[in-house]
C-alpha positions as CSV (number, residue, x, y, z in Angstrom):
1,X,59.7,6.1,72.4
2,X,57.9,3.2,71.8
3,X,55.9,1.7,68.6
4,X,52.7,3.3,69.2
5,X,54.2,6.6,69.7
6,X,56.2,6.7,66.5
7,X,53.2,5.2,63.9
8,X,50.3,6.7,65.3
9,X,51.0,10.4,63.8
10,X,51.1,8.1,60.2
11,X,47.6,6.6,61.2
12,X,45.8,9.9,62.6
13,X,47.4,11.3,58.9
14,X,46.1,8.4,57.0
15,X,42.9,6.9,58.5
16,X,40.6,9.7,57.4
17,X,41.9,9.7,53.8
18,X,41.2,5.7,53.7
19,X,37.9,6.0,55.5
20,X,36.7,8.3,52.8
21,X,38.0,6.6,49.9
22,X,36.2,3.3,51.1
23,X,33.1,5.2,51.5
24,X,33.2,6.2,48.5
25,X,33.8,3.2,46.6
26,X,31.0,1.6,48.1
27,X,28.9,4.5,47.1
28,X,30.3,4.3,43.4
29,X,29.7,0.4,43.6
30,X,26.3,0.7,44.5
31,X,25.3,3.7,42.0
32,X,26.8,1.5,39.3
33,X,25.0,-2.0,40.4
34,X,21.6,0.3,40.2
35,X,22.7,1.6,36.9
36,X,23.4,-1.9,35.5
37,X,20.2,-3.6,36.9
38,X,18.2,-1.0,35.1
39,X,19.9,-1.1,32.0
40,X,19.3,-4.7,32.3
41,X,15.4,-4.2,33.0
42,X,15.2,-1.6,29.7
43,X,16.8,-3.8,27.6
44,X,14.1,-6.4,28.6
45,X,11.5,-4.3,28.3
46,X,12.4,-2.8,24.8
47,X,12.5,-6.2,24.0
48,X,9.1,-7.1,25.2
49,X,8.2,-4.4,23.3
50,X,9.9,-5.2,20.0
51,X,8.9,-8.8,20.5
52,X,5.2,-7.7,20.4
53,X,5.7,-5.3,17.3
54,X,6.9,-7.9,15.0
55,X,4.2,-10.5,16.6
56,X,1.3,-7.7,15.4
57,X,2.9,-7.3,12.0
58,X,3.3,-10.7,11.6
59,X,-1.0,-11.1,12.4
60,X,-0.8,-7.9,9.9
61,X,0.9,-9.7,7.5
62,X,-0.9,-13.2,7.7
63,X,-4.4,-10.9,7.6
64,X,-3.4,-9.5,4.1
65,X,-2.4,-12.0,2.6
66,X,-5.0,-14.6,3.1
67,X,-6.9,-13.0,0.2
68,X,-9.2,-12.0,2.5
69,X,-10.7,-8.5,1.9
70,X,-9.6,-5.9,4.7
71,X,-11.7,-2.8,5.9
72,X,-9.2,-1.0,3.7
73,X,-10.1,-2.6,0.4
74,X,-13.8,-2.5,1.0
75,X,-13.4,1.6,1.9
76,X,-11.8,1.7,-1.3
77,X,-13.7,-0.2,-3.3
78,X,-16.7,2.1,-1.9
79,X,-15.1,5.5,-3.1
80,X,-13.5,4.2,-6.2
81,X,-15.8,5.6,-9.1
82,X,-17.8,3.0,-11.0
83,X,-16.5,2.5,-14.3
84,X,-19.6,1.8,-17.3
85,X,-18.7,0.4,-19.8
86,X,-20.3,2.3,-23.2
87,X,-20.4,0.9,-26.4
């Protein structure tokens, strides 16, 4: 008996087991690449997002306190009641 004849029973055993496992590392390789990169695209988005939140709060802020009147103090200065002043 030579080589061949004694190893290849171990290799027909073998080689589909191996075959699979690589296949499926690949597969679990590139499902968690994809996972990552959109992680990675959501986190920059939520940033985007926060980034432009605080930006219009900031306007908000600067806006009220310029001593400016805003639509909401002349609304309210229209419905508050009139005070006279009897003597």
């Amino acid at each position: 008996m030579g080589f061949w004849d004694t190893v290849m029973p171990y290799v027909q055993v073998l080689l589909p087991t191996i075959v699979v496992a690589l296949i499926f590392w690949f597969v679990m390789r590139a499902v968690l690449g994809a996972d990552r990169s959109e992680r990675e695209a959501e986190a920059k988005v939520a940033q985007e997002y926060d980034d432009r939140v605080a930006a219009r709060a900031q306007e908000l802020r600067g806006t009220l306190g310029s001593g400016e009147p805003t639509k909401a103090d002349e609304t309210a200065q229209k419905s508050a009641p009139q005070n006279s002043q009897e003597s």
